[in-house]
N, C-alpha and C positions, 0 to 999 in steps of 0.2 A: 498758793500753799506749798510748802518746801516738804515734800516726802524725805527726804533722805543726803545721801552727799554720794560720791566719786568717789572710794578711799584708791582702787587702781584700777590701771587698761589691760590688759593683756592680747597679744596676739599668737598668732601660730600657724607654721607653712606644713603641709604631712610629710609625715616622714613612715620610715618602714621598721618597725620592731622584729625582731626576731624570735621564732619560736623558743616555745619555754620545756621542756621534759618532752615524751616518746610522740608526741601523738602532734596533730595541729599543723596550721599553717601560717607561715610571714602575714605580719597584720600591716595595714597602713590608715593612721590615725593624724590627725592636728590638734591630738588635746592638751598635747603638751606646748604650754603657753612662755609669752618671754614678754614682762614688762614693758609697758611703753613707757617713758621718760619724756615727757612733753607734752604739747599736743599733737593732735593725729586728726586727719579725717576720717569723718563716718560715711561711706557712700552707700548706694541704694541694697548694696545685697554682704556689705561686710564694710569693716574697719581696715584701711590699710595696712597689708603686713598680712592680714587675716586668710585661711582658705580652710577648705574644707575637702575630704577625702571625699567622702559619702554624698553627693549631690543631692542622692534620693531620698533621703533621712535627714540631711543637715542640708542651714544654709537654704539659700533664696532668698525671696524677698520677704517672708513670711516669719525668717529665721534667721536675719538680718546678722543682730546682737546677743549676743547670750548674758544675762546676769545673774549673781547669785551672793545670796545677803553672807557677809561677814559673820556675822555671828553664828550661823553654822559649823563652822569650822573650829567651835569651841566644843561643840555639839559630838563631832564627829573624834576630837581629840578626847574627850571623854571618853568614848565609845570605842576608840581604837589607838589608845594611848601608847602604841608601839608605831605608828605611824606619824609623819612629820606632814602637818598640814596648815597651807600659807595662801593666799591670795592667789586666785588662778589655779589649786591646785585641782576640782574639778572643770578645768576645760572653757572658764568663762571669761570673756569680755571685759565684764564691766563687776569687781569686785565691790558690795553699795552698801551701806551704812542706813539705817534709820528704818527701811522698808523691805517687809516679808512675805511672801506667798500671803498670807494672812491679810498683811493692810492695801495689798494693791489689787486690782479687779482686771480683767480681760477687758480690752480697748482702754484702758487707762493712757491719754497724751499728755506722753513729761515733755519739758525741755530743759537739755543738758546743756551750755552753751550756746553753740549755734545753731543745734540741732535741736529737732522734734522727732520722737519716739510715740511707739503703740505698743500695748502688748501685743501680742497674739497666743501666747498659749504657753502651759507648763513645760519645762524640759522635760522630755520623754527619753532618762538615762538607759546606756541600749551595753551590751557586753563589753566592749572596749574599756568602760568605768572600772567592770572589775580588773580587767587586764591590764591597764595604767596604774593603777591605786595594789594591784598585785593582791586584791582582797576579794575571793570566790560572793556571789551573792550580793554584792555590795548596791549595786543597781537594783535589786528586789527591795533591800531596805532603803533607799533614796525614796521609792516608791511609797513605804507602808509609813514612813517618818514624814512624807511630805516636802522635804526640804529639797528641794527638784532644781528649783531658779525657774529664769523663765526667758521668754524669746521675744525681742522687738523685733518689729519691723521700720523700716524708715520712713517716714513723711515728708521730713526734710535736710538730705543733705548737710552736714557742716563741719565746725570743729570744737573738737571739746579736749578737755584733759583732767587727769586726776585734782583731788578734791574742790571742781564745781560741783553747786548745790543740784539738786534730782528736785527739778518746779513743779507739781501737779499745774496741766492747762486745763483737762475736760477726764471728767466719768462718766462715761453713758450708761455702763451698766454696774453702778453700783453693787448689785446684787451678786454679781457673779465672779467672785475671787479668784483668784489662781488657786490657791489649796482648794477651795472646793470643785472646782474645774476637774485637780487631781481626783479626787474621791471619787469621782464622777465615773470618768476613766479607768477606775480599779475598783468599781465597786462589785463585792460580790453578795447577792445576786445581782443584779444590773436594774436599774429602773430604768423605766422606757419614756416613762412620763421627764425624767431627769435629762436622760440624752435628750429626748426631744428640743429641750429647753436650752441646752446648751449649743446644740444645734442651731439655733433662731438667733444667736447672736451675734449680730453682723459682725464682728471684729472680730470673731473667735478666725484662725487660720483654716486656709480652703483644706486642708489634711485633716486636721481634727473635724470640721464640719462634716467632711464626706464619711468619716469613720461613726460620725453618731446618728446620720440621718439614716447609713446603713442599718446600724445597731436600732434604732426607732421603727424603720420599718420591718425590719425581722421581727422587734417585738411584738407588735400591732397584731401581724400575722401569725404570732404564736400563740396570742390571747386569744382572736379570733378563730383557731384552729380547736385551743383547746373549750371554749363557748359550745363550739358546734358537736365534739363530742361528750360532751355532761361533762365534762373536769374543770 
């Protein structure tokens, strides 16, 4: 089953931005991307050409790849029609065509060419969004819209380049989409029963796992607390 297509690659090395008005300090980012023209390898923890600032936050093996549907950026040019926005403009990899938060599922295994891919989990956009895109809150709304992208990991090594087709090989969980992954993770009030759930799903990434089995057992413990005094 053909999810989608390639439309482009992007890569990017950090670099160091300079403070903006009285206050702040030098940021150092790799969101800003530069077309690949070819093909390229994908190896186990990035794209060549690729690196990442943030170790602790980006990147791994759990956050291989970043991608993010096209058609977003029609979305976003609506929504902020004084900004100029193109492939790679937030931060991602693999700009894709045909498939959205919406039609693809956590552990979904594509292959792009020679390679095979996994999800592992929603882009969790962090302040640098806003200070790249120079638009305050911007990353709060990625959040409440949904339109995130999302994160491979590698299974296998290879080479790909823009528009090869995006192959569904295996769904395992069906059930569990990327958008609602997001909901999940922003829901306010939080269900416990929901993290738990997501929590259980072997493919989801060891970061998001750890953050919902916390979030599940806090819960447990708060239902339980509140049981024992009549609330």
């Amino acid at each position: 089953m053909i999810l989608g297509q390639v439309e482009s690659i992007q890569v990017g090395r950090p670099r160091q931005y300079d403070v903006e008005g009285k206050s702040g300090r030098p940021w150092t980012s790799a969101i800003q991307k530069q077309t690949v023209l070819g093909r390229v390898h994908v190896g186990a923890t990035n794209i060549d050409g690729d690196e990442q600032a943030d170790l602790k936050h980006h990147g791994g093996p759990d956050k291989a790849v970043l991608a993010y549907f096209t058609n977003h950026y029609k979305d976003w040019a609506r929504e902020f029609p004084d900004q100029s926005f193109q492939a790679g403009g937030f931060g991602e990899n693999l700009t894709v065509t045909g498939c959205s938060e919406a039609d693809c599922c956590i552990g979904d295994i594509v292959r792009i060419g020679h390679c095979k891919l996994q999800i592992s989990q929603p882009r969790q956009p962090c302040w640098k969004l806003d200070r790249f895109r120079k638009l305050p809150k911007l990353a709060v709304r990625v959040q409440k819209t949904g339109r995130t992208g999302w994160y491979y990991r590698v299974l296998q090594e290879g080479i790909i380049e823009a528009g090869l087709p995006i192959e569904l090989v295996d769904r395992p969980f069906p059930d569990v989409t990327i958008a609602w992954a997001s909901e999940v993770m922003y829901a306010k009030p939080r269900s416990t029963e929901n993290d738990l759930r997501l929590a259980e799903c072997a493919a989801l990434s060891a970061s998001w796992k750890e953050t919902f089995l916390q979030r599940a057992t806090n819960g447990v413990e708060k239902d339980a607390s509140a049981r024992l005094n009549g609330t």
